[in-house]
C-alpha positions in Angstrom: 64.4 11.7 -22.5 62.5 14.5 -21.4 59.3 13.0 -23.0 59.5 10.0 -21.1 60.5 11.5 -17.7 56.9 13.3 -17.9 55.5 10.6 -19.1 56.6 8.2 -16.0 55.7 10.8 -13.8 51.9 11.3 -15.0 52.2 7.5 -14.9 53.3 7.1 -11.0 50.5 10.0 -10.4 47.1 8.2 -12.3 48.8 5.4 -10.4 48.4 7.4 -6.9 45.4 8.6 -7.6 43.3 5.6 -9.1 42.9 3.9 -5.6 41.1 6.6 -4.6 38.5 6.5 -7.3 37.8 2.6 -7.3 34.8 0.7 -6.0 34.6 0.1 -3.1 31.6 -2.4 -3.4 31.1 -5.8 -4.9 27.6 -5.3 -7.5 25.1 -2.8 -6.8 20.9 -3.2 -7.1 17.8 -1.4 -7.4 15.6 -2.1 -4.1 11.9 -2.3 -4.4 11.9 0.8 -2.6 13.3 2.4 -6.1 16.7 3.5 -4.9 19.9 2.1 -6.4 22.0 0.6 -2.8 25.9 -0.9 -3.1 26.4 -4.5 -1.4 29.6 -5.9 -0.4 29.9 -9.8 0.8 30.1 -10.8 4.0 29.8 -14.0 5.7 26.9 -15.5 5.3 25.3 -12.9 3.5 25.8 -9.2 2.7 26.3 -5.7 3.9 24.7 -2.1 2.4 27.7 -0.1 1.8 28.7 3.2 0.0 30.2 3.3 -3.8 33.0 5.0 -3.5 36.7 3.7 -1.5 38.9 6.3 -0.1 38.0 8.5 2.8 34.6 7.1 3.6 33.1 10.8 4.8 34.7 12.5 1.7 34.2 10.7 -1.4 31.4 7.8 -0.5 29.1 9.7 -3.1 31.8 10.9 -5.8 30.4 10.2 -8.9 27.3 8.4 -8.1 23.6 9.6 -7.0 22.7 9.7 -3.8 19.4 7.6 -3.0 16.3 9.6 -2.4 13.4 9.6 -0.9 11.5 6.7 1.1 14.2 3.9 1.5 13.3 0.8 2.8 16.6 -1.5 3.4 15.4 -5.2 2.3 16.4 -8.6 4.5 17.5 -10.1 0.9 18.6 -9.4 -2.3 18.9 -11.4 -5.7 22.0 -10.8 -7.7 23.0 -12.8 -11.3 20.4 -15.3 -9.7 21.3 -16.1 -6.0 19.7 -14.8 -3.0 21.9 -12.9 -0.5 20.3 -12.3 3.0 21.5 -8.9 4.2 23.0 -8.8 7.0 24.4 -5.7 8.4 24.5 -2.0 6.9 28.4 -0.7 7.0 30.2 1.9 8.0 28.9 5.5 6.1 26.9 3.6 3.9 24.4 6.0 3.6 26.5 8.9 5.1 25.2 12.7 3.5 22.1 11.3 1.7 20.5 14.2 2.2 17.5 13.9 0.6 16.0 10.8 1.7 13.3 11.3 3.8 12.6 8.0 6.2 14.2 4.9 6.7 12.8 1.3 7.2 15.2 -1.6 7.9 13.6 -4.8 7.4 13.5 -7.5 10.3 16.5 -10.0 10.1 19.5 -7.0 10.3 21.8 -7.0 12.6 23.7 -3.9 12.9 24.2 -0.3 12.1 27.7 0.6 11.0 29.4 3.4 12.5 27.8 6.9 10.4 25.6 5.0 8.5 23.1 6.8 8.2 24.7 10.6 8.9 23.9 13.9 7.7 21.0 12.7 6.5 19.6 16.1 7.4 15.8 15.2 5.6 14.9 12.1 7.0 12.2 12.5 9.5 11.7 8.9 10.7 13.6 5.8 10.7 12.3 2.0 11.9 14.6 -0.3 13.3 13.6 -4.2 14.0 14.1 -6.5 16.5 16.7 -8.1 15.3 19.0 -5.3 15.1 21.5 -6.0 18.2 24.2 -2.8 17.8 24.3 0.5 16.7 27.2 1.7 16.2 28.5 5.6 16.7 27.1 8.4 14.8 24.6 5.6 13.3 22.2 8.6 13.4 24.5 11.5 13.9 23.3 14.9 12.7 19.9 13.9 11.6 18.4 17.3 12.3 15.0 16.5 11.4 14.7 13.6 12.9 11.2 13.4 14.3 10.1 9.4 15.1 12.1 6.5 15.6 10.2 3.4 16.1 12.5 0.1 17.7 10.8 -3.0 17.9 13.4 -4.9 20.2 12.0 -5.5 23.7 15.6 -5.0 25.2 17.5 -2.0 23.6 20.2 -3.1 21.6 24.0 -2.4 22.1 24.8 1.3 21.2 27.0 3.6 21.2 26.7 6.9 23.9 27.2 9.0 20.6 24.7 6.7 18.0 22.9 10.3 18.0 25.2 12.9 18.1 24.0 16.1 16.8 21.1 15.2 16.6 18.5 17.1 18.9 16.0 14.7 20.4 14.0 16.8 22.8 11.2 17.2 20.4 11.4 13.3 19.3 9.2 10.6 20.1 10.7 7.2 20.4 8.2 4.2 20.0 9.2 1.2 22.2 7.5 -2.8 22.1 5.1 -2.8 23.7 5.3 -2.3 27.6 9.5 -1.4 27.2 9.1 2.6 27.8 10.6 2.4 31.3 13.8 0.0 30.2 14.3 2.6 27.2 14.0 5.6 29.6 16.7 4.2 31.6 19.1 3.2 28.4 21.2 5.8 26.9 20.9 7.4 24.0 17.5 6.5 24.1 16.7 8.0 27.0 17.5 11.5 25.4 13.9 11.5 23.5 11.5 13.7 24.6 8.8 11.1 24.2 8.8 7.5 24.6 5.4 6.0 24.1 4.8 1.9 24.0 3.4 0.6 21.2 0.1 -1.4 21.4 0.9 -4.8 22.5 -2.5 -6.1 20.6 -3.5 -5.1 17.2 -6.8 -6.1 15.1 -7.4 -7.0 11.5 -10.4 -7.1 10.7 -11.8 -8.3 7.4 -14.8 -8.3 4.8 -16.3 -8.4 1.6 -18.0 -6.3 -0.6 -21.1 -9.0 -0.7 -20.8 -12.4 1.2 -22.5 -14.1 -1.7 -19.4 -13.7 -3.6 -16.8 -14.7 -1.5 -14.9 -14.8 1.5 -11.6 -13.9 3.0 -9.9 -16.4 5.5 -7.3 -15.0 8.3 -7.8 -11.5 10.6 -8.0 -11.6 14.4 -6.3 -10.2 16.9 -2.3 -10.2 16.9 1.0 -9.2 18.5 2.0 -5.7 17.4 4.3 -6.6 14.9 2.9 -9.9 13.8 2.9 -10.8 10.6 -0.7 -11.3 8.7 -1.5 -13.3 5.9 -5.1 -12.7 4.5 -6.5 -14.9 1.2 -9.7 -13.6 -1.1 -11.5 -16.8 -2.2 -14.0 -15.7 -4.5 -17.2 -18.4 -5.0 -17.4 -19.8 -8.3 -18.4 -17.0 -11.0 -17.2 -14.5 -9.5 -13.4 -12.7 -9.6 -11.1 -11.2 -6.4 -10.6 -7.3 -7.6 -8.5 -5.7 -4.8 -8.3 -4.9 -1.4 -10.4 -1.9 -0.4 -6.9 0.5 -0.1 -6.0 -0.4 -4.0 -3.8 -3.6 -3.0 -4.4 -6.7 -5.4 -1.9 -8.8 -3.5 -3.9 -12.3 -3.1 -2.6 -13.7 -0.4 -1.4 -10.5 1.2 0.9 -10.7 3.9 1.0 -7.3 6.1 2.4 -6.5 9.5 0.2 -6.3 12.2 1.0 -2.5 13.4 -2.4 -0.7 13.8 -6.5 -1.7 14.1 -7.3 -1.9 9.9 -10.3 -3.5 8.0 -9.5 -4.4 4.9 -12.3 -5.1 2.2 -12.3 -7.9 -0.8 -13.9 -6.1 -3.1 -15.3 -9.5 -6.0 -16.4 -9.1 -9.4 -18.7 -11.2 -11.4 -17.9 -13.1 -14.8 -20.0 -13.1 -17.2 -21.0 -16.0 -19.8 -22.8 -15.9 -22.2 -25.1 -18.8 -23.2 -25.7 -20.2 -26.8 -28.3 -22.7 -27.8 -27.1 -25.0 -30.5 -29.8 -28.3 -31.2 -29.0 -30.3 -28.3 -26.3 -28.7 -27.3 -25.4 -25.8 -24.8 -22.5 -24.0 -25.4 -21.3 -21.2 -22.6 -18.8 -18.7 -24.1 -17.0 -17.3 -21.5 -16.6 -13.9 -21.7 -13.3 -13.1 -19.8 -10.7 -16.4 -20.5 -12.4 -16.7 -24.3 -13.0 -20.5 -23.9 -15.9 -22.5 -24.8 -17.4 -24.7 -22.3 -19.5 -27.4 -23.7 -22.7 -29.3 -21.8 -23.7 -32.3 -24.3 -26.7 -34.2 -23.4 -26.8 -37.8 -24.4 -30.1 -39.5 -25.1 -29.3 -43.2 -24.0 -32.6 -44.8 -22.9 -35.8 -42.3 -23.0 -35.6 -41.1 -19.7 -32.1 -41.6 -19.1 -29.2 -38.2 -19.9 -25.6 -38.1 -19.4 -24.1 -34.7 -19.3 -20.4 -34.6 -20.5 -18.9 -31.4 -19.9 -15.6 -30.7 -22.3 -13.4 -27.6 -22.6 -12.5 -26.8 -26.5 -11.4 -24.1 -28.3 -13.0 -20.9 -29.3 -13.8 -21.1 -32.8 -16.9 -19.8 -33.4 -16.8 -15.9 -35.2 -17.5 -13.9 -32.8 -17.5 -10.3 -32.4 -15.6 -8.3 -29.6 -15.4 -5.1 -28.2 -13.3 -3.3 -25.8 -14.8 -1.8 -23.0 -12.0 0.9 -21.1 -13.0 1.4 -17.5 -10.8 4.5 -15.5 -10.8 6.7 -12.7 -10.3 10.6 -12.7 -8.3 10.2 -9.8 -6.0 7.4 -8.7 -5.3 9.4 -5.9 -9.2 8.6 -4.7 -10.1 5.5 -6.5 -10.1 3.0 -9.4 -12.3 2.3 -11.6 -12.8 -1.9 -12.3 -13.7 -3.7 -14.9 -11.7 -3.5 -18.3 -12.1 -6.3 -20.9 -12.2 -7.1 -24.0 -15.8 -8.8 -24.7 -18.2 -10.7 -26.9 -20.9 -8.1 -28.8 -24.4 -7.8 -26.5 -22.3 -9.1 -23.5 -23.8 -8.1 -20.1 -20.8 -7.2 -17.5 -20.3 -5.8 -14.0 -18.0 -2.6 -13.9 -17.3 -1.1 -9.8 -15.6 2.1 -8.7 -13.7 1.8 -5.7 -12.9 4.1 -3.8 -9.6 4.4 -1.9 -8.7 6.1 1.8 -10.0 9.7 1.6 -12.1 9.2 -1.6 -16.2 8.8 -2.0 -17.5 7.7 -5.2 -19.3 10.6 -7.6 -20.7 9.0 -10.5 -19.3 7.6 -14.4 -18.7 10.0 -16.6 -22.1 9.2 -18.3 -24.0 10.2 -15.5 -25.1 6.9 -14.1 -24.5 6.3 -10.2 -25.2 2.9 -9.8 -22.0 1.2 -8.2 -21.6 -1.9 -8.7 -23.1 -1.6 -12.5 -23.9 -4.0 -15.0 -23.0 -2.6 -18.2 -24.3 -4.2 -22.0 -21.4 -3.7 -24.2 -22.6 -3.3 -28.0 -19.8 -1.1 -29.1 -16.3 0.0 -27.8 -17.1 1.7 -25.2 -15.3 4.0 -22.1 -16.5 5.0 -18.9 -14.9 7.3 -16.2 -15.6 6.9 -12.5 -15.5 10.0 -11.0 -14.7 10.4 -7.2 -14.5 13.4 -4.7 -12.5 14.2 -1.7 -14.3 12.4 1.6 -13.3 15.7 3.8 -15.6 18.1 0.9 -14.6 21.3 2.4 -15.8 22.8 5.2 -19.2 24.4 6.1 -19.3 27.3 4.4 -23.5 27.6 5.3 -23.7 29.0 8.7 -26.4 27.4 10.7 -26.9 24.0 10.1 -25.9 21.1 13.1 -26.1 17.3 13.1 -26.4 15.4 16.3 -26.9 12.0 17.2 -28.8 10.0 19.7 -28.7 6.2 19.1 -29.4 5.7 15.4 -31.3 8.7 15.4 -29.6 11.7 13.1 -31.0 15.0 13.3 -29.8 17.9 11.1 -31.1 21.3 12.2 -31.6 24.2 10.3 -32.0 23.0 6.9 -35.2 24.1 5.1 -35.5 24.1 1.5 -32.0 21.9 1.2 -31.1 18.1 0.3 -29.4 16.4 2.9 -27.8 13.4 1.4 -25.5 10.5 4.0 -22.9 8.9 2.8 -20.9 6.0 3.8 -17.1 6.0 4.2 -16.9 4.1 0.4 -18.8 6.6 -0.7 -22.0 5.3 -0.9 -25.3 7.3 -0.9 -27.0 5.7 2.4 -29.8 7.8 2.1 -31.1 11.4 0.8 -34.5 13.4 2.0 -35.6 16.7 0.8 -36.0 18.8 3.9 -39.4 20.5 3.7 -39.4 21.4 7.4 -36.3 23.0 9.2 -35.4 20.1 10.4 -34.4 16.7 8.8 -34.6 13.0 10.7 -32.4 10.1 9.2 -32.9 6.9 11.0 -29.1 4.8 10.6 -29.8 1.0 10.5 -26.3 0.2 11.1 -23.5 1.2 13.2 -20.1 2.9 12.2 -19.0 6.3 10.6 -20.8 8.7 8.2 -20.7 11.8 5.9 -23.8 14.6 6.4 -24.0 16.5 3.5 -26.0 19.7 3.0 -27.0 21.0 -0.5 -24.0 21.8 -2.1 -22.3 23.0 0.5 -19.6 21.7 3.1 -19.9 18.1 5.3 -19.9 16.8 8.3 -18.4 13.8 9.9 -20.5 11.4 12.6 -20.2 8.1 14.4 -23.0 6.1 15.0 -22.4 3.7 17.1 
């Protein structure tokens, strides 16, 4: 009897206590963003919430791992197949993640749940769209390191007097729409930042290619700040779209218009290779490994038809692999892997990315673009250096400009090399004099180097 008193009574308490431990959402998904977020249903979609039911501040983390990091809430998610728009984020729903360190909520939100986003104690900056239309109390309480907030709504939404309570924002900027400063200034909490600055109310994308002749991107103008972009790569026929000059190979790639950029298709060429067979030319393509075939058809003297087939590749042929890398992702890439026919002729780039210059390949060569004959497997290394190169360490030596006329002073006896912003040698003189005189043919902005030692930034405009 004993036994089974004990026994009912652990039973009543795992009764009490397994409410506190259940879940309190309905599935849970890893965002692109990388961080694992908790969903419940709502109507006509679904809200971010925390894991854990119970007392919301005290055990919405029990048990699970908090996200990290850069989060960037989505506007929909796909779970066991179906796509959920997201509508709001709930109640604590990121309360105490501690270690995530900015916040983008994507455009088709509505609102911020009470403490949502509280005691987040690293995050520094945190975008919130137009479409968000309350924010709710503590949204952003305690957020001592708070630095930028960036709203995109032209009126400020519905929020609570204590949306940032805690949270210090004398040192903070708050970016308005463009031209909305003054209705923010007036609008509390908002009008407790220290700095409220518009956002520009145009923005320009520019585009272009790495040479015309082997392609062209359509889309890039001007645009509403917040706009968004699409931009296609059409390469002409033989040649291949790469990349973007920042390392993106989304084609089309949709951005958001939110600063002046120029982006760069960077094209490739393919390479065929031609083989003569009686009165037949066969083109082995190099890169798809398909044979196209031209037969010419002598019907009356004077008179050819030219039927062009696909077929198969069954001809023995030898391949190789050529292996093209960078030594730095961080700087560049390196373009132009493939598996390819023996004696095959093909183009190989470096390209450098923001705050990287192209060196050389690891071979020693410089060219960039560089045609390559590939007889053997074969790897090459692009090499790339930091476009800031450290400072001047050679007291003495001054570049000014007047027009397109550079001058560098003070330089006998040393090699004065420019360089463009992708890192291309523009040009290179030996200084025999003490001074050196570079004529710039085009506009825009350079890198002086001296010798071996530090360089020097310049506009030409």
């Amino acid at each position: 009897m004993r036994y089974l008193l004990v026994m009912k009574k652990l039973f009543v308490c795992l009764f009490v206590l397994l409410p506190t431990m259940a879940m309190a959402y309905d599935f849970s998904l890893a965002v692109p963003s990388g961080q694992t977020l908790y969903f419940n249903y709502v109507e006509g979609g679904v809200e971010v919430t925390y894991p854990n039911s119970g007392s919301s501040m005290v055990n919405a983390w029990n048990g699970y791992t908090k996200p990290t990091g850069a989060i960037v809430i989505p506007s929909s998610v796909t779970y066991q197949g179906i796509v959920y728009q997201v509508k709001s984020v709930g109640p604590f729903a990121l309360y105490g993640c501690n270690s995530h360190t900015s916040l983008v909520i994507s455009e088709g939100i509505t609102s911020l749940g009470n403490s949502a986003f509280s005691h987040n104690t690293a995050m520094t900056m945190a975008s919130v769209p137009a479409s968000v239309t309350s924010v709710g109390s503590q949204t952003f309480g305690n957020c001592d390191a708070l630095s930028d907030v960036w709203i995109y709504a032209s009126v400020p939404p519905t929020t609570a007097t204590g949306a940032f309570f805690q949270t210090d924002l004398t040192s903070s900027t708050l970016h308005v729409n463009c031209s909305s400063d003054s209705i923010y200034g007036a609008t509390a909490p908002w009008s407790s930042f220290g700095t409220i600055v518009s956002m520009p109310c145009m923005v320009t994308i520019s585009t272009a290619v790495n040479d015309p002749a082997r392609g062209s991107v359509t889309g890039g103008d001007s645009y509403v700040y917040g706009a968004q972009v699409v931009l296609a790569a059409q390469p002409a026929t033989g040649y291949a779209f790469i990349c973007w000059n920042d390392g993106n190979t989304q084609n089309p790639r949709t951005l958001v218009a939110e600063q002046d950029v120029t982006l760069t298709a960077m094209f490739y060429a393919l390479i065929h290779d031609t083989i003569e067979l009686h009165d037949t030319t066969v083109v082995h393509d190099t890169i798809y490994d398909t044979i196209h075939v031209t037969d010419t058809l002598n019907l009356i003297d004077t008179m050819y038809v030219t039927d062009t087939v696909h077929v198969t590749d069954t001809i023995p042929l030898t391949y190789y692999q050529l292996q093209v890398f960078s030594d730095n992702n961080a700087l560049g890439v390196g373009v132009g892997s493939a598996r390819l026919l023996a004696g095959s002729e093909v183009e190989i780039c470096a390209l450098p990315l923001e705050g990287g210059r192209f060196l050389n390949w690891s071979d020693g060569v410089s060219d960039n673009p560089r045609r390559v004959v590939v007889n053997a497997d074969r790897t090459l290394t692009a090499q790339f250096d930091r476009l800031g190169i450290p400072p001047v360490t050679s007291p003495g030596w001054h570049v000014s400009v007047s027009d397109r006329l550079l001058t560098v002073e003070n330089v006998k006896g040393e090699r004065v090399r420019l360089y463009d912003t992708a890192g291309r040698l523009v040009e290179e003189v030996q200084s025999v004099g003490n001074d050196v005189f570079v004529t710039v043919r085009s506009a825009g902005v350079y890198i002086v180097r001296v010798g071996e030692f530090g360089a020097q930034k310049v506009v030409i405009e």
